[in-house]
N, C-alpha and C positions, 0 to 999 in steps of 0.2 A: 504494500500500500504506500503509495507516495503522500509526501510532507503534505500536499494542499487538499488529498481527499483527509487526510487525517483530520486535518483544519477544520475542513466543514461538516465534518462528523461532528467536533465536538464543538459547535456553533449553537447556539442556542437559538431551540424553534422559537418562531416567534409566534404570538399569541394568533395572528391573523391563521394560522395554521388550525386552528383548533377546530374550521369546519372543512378541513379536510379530512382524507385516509392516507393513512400512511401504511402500507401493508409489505410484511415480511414472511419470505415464503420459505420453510426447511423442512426437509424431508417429506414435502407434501403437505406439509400442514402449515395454515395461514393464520399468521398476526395479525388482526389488523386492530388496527388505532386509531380515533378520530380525535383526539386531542380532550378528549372525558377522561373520567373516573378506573377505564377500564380497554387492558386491551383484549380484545376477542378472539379466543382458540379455536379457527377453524378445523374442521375435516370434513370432507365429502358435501361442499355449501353448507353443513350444517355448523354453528354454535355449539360447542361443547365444554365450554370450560370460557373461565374470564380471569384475565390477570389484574388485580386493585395495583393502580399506578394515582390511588390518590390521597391527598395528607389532607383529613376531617379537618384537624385542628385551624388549618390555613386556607381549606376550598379553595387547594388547585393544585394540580397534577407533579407528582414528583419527575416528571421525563418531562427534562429539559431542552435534552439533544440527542440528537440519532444515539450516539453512545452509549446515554444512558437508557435508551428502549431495547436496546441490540441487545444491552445487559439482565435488563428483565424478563427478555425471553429467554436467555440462556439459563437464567437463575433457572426459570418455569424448566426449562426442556432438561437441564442436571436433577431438577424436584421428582419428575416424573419420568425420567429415562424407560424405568422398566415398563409402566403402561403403555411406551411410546414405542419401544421392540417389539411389544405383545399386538400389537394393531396389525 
């Protein structure tokens, strides 16, 4: 990965972002994220699972930047590895 994709990885989204999707696809199985409370674990178009990317205390989203989303789904996909072999 070069110096400038690194850069804008860890660039902070900015808020106008938050009606968008931003979708990450691994092993078949889709992130996606609209700048809410929660990113959604696709499989097969269906919803099965949600990841909380949000701080009550503050009302509003701990994923700042790509980085830190890349990171929450790796946390999710390390949390759950062996349900994710067995599919």
């Amino acid at each position: 990965m070069t110096s400038s994709v690194r850069k804008r990885m860890s660039r902070v989204i900015p808020d106008s972002l938050a009606n968008w999707e931003i979708s990450v696809t691994m092993d078949s199985i889709v992130y996606s994220w609209h700048g809410g409370p929660y990113i959604e674990v696709i499989i097969n178009g269906q919803a099965v699972d949600v990841i909380n990317v949000w701080d009550y205390q503050y009302g509003k989203t701990t994923v700042r930047t790509v980085n830190q989303l890349i990171g929450r789904i790796r946390q999710y996909v390390l949390a759950h590895q062996e349900a994710i072999d067995e599919r």
